[in-house]
N, C-alpha and C positions, 0 to 999 in steps of 0.2 A: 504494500500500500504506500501511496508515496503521499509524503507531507510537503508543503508547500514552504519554502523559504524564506518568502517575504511575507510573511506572518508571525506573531506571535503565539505563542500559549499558556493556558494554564494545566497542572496537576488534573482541575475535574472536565480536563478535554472542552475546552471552550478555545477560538482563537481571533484574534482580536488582527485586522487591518489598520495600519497608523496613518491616520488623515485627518483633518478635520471636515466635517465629523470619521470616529475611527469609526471602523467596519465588525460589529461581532456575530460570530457563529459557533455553530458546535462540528468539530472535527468528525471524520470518514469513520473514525476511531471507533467515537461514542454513534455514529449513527449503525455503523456495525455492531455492538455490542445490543442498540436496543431492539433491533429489529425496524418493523415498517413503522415508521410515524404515524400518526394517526391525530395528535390533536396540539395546539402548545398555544400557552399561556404566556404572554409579553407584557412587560408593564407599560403603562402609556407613554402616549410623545407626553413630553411637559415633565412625568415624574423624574426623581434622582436616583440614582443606583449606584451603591456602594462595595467596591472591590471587596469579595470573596462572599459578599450577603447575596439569598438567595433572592432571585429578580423575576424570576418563572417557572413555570411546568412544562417538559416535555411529556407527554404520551402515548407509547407506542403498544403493540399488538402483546409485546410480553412484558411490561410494567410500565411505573410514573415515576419519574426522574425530578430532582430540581436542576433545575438552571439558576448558577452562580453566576454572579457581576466579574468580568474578569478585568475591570476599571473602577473609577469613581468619574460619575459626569452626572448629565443632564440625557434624556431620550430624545434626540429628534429627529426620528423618524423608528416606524416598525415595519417590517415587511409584511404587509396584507396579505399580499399574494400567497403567502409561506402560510400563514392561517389559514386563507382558503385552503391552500390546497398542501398540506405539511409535507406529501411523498416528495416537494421541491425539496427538504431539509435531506431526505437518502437521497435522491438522484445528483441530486450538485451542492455538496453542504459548505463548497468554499466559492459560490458564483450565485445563483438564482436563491439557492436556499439561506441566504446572510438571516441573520433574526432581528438586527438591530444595530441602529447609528446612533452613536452617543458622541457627544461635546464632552470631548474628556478633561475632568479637572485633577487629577492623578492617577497613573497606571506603572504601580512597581512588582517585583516581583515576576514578570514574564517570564515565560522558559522560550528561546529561540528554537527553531525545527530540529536543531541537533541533539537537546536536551528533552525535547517532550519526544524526539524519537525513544530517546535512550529511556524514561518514563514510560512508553505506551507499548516498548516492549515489541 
């Protein structure tokens, strides 16, 4: 499975694009691990979310997951599209399937591709 390099990550398999706003998703990883998606929970545009508190629920065919902040920002923007339709979140979880654009006000701790490889095993 190949991890993408210009990306960041976290430990609970979440990976973060650096931009403003950054780019957050859940890695091939964790979408392998859950099976088919099936439902996911985002906090609003407007709310704040705090590096490593939990911000949502994923829900796939073989359990309910939390989704951790893997920043500290502001939400502006969610992907609708991924709500609609979450099989976006396994089919492309590093392109169509993104879950959220945050205005980042601190993000430490990231693991680069080489270290969430050496993590994810």
């Amino acid at each position: 499975m190949s991890i993408p390099t210009d990306l960041q990550y976290t430990a609970e398999h979440e990976w973060v694009r650096a931009g403003d706003p950054a780019t957050i998703g859940v890695t091939a990883v964790a979408t392998d691990a859950l099976g088919d998606i099936v439902f996911l929970e985002l906090p609003e545009v407007g709310s704040t979310i705090t590096a490593g508190a939990v911000c949502g629920e994923i829900e796939s065919t073989k359990s309910v997951s939390e989704l951790f902040a893997p920043v500290t920002g502001t939400v502006v923007e969610v992907n609708d599209a991924a709500v609609a339709d979450p099989a976006l979140v396994n089919s492309d979880p590093y392109g169509e399937g993104w879950l959220l654009k945050v205005s980042v006000e601190s993000a430490e701790g990231l693991l680069d591709a080489e270290q969430y490889a050496a993590l994810a095993g």
